[in-house]
N, C-alpha and C positions, 0 to 999 in steps of 0.2 A: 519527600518532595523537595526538588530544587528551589530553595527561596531567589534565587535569582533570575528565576524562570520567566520571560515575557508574555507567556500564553498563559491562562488559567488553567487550560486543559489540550493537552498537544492533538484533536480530534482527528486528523487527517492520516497522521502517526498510528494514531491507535485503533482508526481502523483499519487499514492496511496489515498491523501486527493480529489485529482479530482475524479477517480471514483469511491468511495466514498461517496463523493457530488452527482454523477449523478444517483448511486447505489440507492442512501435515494429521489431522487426527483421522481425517475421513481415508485418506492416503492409508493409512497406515492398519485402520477396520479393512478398506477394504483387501490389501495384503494380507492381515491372517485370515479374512474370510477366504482368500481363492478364489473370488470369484474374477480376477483380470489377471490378464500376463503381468507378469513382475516388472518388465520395460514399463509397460503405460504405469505403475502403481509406483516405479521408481520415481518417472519422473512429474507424477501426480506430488507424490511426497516433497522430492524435490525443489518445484516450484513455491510451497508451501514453506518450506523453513527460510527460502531464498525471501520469499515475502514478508517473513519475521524480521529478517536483518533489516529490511529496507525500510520497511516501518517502524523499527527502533531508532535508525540513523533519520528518516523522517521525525522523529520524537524530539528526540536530542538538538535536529535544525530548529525546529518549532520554537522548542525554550529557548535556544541560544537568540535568535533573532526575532523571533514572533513570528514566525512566516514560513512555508516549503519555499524555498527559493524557484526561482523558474526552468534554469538548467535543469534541477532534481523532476520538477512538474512535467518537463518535456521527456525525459525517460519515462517516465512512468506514460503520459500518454503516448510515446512510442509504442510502449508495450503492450500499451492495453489496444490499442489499433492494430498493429500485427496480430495477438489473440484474438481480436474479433473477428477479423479478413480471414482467418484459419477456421475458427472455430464460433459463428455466431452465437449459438447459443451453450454460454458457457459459462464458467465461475468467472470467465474474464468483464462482462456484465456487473459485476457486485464491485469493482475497480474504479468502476465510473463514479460512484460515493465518496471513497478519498482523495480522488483525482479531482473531482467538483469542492468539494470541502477545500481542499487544499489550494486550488485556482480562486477562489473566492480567499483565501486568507491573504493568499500574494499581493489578490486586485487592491483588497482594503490597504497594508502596508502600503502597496506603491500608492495610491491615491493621498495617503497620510503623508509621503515622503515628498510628492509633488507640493503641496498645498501649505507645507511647513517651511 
């Protein structure tokens, strides 16, 4: 554990690296099962490990500052709006926990930062 770390627990980060993590396992069952074209299972996979990264680098923002910054917040709720406009009901729905987590960690900083 980083003893310099701002957050007690980077929550936002780590869920994001969760499903993520479950995103690339399921991707990856359902590749050896066969049961989808390889395209949809690649880029099922893919999205999954891309989600890993981002909720690491979400982790590491967390500690470093206390907080997802709001640029990082506005990707991600980019993305999770285009996902939903495409495909409403989808893994992209379970997004909106570390995008609300993470918008809620910001509000508190900036309100802390305003008031100090």
């Amino acid at each position: 554990m980083n003893m310099d770390s701002k957050t007690k627990f980077p929550l936002a980060g780590a869920l994001l690296t969760f499903i993520g993590t479950a995103h690339t396992a399921l991707g990856v069952a359902v590749f050896v099962a066969g049961d989808q074209e390889v395209e949809l299972t690649f880029w099922f996979t893919q999205f999954g490990v891309v989600s890993i990264g981002f909720g690491l680098a979400m982790m590491a923002l967390e500690r470093s500052l206390g907080y997802v910054p709001g640029a990082v917040l506005l990707v991600l709720a980019a993305t999770t709006v285009f996902g939903l406009a495409f495909m409403p009901a989808s893994g992209f729905v379970t997004v909106l926990l570390p995008l609300g987590v993470g918008a809620l960690g910001w509000w508190r900083a900036r309100n802390d930062r305003i008031t100090a």
